[in-house]
N, C-alpha and C positions, 0 to 999 in steps of 0.2 A: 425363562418360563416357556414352558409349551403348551400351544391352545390346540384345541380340536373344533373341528366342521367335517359331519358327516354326507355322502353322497352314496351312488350304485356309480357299479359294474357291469352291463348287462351278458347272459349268458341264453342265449334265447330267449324265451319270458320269463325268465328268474332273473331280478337284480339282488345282484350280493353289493352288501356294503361293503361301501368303502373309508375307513380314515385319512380324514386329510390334519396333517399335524404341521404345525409349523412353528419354526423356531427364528427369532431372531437376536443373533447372539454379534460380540465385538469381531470384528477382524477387518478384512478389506471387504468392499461396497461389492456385495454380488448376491443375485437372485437366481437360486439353482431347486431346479425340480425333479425328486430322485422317485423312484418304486415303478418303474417300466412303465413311465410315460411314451404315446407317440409320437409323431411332430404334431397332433392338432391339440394334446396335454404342453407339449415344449412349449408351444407359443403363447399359452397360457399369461408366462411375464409378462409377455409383452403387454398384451389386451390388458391385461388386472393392472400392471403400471400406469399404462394409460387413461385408464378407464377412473382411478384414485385420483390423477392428475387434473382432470376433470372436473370434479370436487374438493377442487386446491388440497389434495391430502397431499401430502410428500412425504416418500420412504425414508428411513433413516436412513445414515451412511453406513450400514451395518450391512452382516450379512445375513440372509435372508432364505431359511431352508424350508421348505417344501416335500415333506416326506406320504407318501401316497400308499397307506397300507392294507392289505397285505403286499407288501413290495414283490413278491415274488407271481401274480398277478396280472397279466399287460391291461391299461388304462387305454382307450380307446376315445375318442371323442371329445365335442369339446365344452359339453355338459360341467366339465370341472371347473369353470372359470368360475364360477359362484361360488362355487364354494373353496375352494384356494382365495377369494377376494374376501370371505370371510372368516376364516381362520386366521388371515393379515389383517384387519381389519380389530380381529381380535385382541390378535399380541398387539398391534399397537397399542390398547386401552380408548376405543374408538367405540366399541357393543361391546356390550357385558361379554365375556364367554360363557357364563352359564346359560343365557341363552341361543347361546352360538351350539350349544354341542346337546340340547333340545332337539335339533333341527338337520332333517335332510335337504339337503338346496342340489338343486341343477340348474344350469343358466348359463348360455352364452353370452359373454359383453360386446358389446361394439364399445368404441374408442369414445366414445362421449358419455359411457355410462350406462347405455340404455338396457335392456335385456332383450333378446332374442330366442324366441321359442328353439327348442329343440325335440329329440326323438327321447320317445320312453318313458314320457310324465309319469302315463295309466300305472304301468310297473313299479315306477320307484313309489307313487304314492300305494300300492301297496306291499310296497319294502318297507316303508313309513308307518305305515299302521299296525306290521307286526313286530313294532319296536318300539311303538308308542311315541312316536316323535311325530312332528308337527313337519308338512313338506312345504319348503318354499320353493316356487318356479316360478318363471315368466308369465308374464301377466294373459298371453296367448294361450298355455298352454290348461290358464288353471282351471276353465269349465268341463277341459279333460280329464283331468286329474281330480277334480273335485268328486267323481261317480262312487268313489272309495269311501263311503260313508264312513269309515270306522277312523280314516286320516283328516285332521284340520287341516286345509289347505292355503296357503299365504301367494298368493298373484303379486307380483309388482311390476311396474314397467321398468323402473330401471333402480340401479344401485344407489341412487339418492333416496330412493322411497325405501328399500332396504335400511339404511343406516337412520331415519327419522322412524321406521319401525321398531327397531329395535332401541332405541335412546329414549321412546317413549314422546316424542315428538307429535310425530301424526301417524299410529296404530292402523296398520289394513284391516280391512274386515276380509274373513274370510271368504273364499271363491266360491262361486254356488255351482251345479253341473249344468252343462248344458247338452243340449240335443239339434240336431241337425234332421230336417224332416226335406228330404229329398222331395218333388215334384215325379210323382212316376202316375200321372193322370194322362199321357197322350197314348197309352201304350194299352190297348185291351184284346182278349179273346175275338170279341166279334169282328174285329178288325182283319182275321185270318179266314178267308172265304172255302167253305169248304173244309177238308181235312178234318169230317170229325175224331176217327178212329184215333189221328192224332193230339188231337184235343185231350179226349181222353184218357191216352197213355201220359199225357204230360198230367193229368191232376190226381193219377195213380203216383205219378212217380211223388210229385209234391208232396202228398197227401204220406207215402212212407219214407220218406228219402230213398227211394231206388234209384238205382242208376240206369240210363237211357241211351239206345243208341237210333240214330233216326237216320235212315239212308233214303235218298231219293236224288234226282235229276236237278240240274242246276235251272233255282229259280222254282222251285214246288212249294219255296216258305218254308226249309229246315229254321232258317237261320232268324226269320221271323217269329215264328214259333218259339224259340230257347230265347229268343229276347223277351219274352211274356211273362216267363217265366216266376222274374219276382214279382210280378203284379198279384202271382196268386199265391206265395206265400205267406204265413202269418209273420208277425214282427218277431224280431227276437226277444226271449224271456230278459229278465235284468241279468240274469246270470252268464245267459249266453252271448251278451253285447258285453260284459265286460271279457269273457275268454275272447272273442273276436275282434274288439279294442285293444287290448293287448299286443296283438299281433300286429295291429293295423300303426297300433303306436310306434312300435320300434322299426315298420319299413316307414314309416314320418308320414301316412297318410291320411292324420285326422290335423289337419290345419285348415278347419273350417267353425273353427268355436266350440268345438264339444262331439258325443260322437252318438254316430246313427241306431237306430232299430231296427233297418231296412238292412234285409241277410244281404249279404254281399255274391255278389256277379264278376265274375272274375273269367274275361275271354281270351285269353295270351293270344298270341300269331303263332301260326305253324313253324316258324324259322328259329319258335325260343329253343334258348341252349337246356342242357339238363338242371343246371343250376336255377336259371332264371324258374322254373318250372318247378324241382323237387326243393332247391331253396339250395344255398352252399356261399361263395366269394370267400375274400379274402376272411371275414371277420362271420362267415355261417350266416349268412340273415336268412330270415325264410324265404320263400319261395310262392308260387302261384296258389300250387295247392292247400299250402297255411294261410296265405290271404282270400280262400274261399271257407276257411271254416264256421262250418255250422250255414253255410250259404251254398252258392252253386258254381261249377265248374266246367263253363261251357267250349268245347274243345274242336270249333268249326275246321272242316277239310281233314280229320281225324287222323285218314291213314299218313298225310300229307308228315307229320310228325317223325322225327327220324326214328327208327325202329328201338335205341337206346332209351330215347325218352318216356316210349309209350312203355318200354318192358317195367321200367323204375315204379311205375303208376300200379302195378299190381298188390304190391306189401302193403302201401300205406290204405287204399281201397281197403285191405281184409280190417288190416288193427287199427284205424283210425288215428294214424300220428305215424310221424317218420324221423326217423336219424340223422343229421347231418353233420358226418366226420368229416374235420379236416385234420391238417399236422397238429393247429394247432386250438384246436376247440372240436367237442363233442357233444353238439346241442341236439335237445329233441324238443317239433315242435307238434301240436296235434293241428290234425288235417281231416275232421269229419266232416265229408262234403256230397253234394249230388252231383257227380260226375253225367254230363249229357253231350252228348256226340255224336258231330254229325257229319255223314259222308256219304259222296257221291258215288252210284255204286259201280262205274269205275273208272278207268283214266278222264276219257273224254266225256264223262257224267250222261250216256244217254243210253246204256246197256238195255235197260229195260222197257225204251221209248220205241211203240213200233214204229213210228214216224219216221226215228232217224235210224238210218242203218249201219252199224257199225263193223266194219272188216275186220276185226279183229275177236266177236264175238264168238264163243263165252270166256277162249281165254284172255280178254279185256279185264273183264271183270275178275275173274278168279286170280290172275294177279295183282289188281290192286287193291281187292279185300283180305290177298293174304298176308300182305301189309300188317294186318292185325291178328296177333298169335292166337291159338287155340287157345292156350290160358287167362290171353286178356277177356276175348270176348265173351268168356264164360261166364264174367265177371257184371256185363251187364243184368240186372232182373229184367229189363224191359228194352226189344226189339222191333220196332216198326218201318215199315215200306212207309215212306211220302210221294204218291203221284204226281204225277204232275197237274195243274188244274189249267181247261178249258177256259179261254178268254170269252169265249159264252158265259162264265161260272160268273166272271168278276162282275156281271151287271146285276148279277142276281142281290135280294135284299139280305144282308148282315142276317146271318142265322147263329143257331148257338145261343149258350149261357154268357153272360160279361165277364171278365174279370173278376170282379167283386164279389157274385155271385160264386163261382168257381172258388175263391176263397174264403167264402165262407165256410163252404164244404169243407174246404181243406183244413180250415182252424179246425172245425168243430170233432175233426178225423184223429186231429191232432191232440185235440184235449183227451178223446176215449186211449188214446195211448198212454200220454201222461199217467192219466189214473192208474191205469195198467201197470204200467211202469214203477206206479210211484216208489214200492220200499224194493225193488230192484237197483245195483249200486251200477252204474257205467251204461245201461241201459235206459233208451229216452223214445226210443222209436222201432217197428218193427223192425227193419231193415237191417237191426244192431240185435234180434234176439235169436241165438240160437242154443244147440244143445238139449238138455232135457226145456227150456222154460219155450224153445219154440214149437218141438211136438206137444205142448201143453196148450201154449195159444192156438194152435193152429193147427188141430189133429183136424181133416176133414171129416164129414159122414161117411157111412158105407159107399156111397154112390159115388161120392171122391174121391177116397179111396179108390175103388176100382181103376177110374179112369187114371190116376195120379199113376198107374202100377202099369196099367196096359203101356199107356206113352213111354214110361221109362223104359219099357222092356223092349216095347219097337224104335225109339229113338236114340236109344244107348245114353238115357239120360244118366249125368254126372253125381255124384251125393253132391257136390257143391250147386248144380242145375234144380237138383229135386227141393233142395231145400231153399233156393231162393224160389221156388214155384209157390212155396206153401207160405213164404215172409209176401208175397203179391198177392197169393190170395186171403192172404190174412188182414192186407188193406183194403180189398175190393170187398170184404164181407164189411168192413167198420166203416165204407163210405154207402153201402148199404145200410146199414147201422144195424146187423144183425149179430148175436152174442158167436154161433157158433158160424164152421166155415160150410160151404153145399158145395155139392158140383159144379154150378153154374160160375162159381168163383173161381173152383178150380182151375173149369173149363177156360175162361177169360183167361184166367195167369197161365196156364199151359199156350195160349194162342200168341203171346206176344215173346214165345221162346220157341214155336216151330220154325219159326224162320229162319234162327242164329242153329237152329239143329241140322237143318236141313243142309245150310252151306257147308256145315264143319265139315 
């Protein structure tokens, strides 16, 4: 007789099922495991044998197959050990198999039994739900997995609480969700002295998801500033913390009980590779820019980036998601993020400082902002100078809006778009609307027109320039909270792109 026990495969955030069948039949005493297992599937026996032994079960003297389908497939990870312990568990006549083949289980064993969280709960539990099965995981993993309303979730800590589950024994109750509420109370606006112009290009940018680029002098508070950042974002929607869980599940970064509301911040080092960054390795995992989705993407010492890395960041900025080919997998993952950057404006960071004087000025600087190509930096909506600030500045009293406050604003920026949005399909924010539905939000008045026409015609502004002008000034009209766009909105969104015009 052959039993079954269901599990995934993962293919970037798609888990395909997987059957696990096994058979054990007469011949000589062997445990073999076929359908393109790796070595952390091979070793599988071993853990499940020991892991039964454990539980005084003992194998028979038989032989003992292990077939993992679709065989043609590679099995990856070592999620399978639960379920290969229960599909043998099965053919023994040990758990019904009818309720064995109910059920998607992932689980690594340790040698005593126990279960050990692993990567990709969120996913399989909703691989689980669109099959109507019931998921069993680690007793770690299940306030993760639990978010999947539409999947009943089974926690256990180890395989003895599996086998009095199913026997009817002592029945788990199901996993509830849980939520991780990070501590980001030390972190506020007023804490930045100075720099309002900056202030408020950063609660433009919030407020549409624009992208930002912030140059100034080492030590002006770039880097202070982009760490503020989440304090003034809204939490994310249910929908948006499970696509962002997702991701976060399968690089293994929700092992903290359950998963966040707080958008994700994600600051690499200048020295990562392309992969670490667009996402790739052996087996495709994602990358920097799928672990800041629907969050922020803060990329200090910018130009410092090797010029490969920074080129790859233009596709996935336009369409919101990116490709990652290798020989042998072609996953795509989405990557909507607020890309914010920041750099010194040049080698020796004091170009602009009349204080220091630089021997190498201005070709200091013009070589190392050309670091960054004309087609990336077009790509920023919002460009700003950060001075440097006066140690006279720092005794002066905390000025400005708080944190709190600035998010307020930004929520409530954020709901007038939603509505906006709402029966639009893939669109959630300005920053994401263009074509006919953005010269509809965002036609100016006469008076903005004009001026939107003169700039373009003396700055050799871009259609890709012109229309992220009108997606900024279509957030500075809704942080005004006015229906239609004016000049003065214009004017503002044209002011934080003379700059990036001027260098080009």
């Amino acid at each position: 007789m052959v039993t079954r026990a269901y599990t995934v495969a993962f293919e970037g955030v798609t888990a395909r099922r997987v059957e696990v069948q096994c058979a054990v039949t007469p011949g000589l005493p062997a445990f073999a495991i076929v359908g393109l297992p790796d070595k952390a599937v091979s070793e599988a026996r071993d853990r499940v044998r020991t892991a039964l032994g454990s539980l005084a079960i003992a194998l028979p003297s038989k032989r003992i197959t292990i077939n993992l389908s679709p065989a043609d497939m590679p099995k990856e990870g070592s999620h399978f050990d639960l379920p290969i312990a229960l599909a043998l568990l099965a053919a023994l006549e040990i758990i019904p198999s009818d309720a064995v083949e109910g059920t998607t289980a992932l689980g690594e064993l340790s040698l005593d039994g126990s279960l050990i969280p692993v990567i990709g709960a969120l996913p399989a539990a909703m691989a689980a739900a669109a099959e109507d099965r019931i998921l069993l995981c680690p007793k770690a993993s299940g306030a993760e997995a639990a978010w999947v309303g539409a999947c009943q979730v089974i926690a256990a800590a180890g395989l003895a609480d599996v086998v009095r589950h199913y026997t009817g024994q002592s029945p788990l109750t199901p996993a509830q969700p849980g939520e991780v509420v990070p501590d980001q109370s030390g972190r506020c606006l007023r804490d930045v002295k100075g720099q309002e112009r900056a202030k408020r290009a950063l609660e433009i940018s919030a407020a549409g998801r624009h992208h930002l680029l912030m140059t100034g002098p080492p030590g002006s508070g770039k880097s202070m500033l982009a760490a503020r950042i989440p304090g003034i974002l809204p939490p994310l929607t249910a929908v948006e913390a499970l696509e962002t869980s997702m991701i976060h599940s399968l690089a293994g970064l929700l092992d903290e009980g359950g998963i966040s509301r707080v958008r994700p911040f994600r600051e690499p080092h200048h020295t990562a590779s392309m992969a670490a960054i667009v996402g790739g390795g052996r087996s495709a995992k994602p990358g920097e820019i799928s672990l800041a989705h629907n969050g922020v993407l803060f990329m200090d010492e910018f130009p410092e980036f090797p010029r490969t890395v920074l080129e790859t960041l233009r596709q996935p900025i336009e369409t919101g998601e990116v490709m990652v080919s290798r020989a042998n997998a072609h996953v795509q993952y989405p990557c909507r993020f607020m890309l914010v950057a920041a750099a010194n404006p040049c080698k020796c960071g004091y170009l602009t400082d009349p204080a220091r004087a630089c021997n190498r000025a201005p070709n200091c600087g013009e070589d190392y902002m050309g670091r960054i190509s004309g087609p990336l930096l077009d790509r920023f909506d919002l460009r700003i100078e950060v001075p440097p600030v006066a140690y006279t500045d720092l005794d002066l009293p905390a000025s400005g809006d708080t944190s709190v406050q600035v998010a307020e604003r930004v929520a409530e920026t954020r709901q007038v778009q939603a509505d906006r949005f709402r029966d639009v399909e893939g669109v959630m924010l300005n920053a994401e609307a263009e074509g006919e539905l953005l010269e509809r939000i965002a036609d100016p008045d006469a008076e903005g027109k004009a001026l939107l026409g003169k700039v373009a015609e003396r700055f050799g502004l871009s259609a890709r320039g012109y229309h992220r002008v009108l997606r900024v000034a279509r957030t500075i009209a809704d942080l005004d909270g006015t229906d239609s766009v004016q000049r003065n909105h214009v004017a503002e969104a044209i002011s934080y792109r003379i700059l990036s015009l001027q260098d080009a």
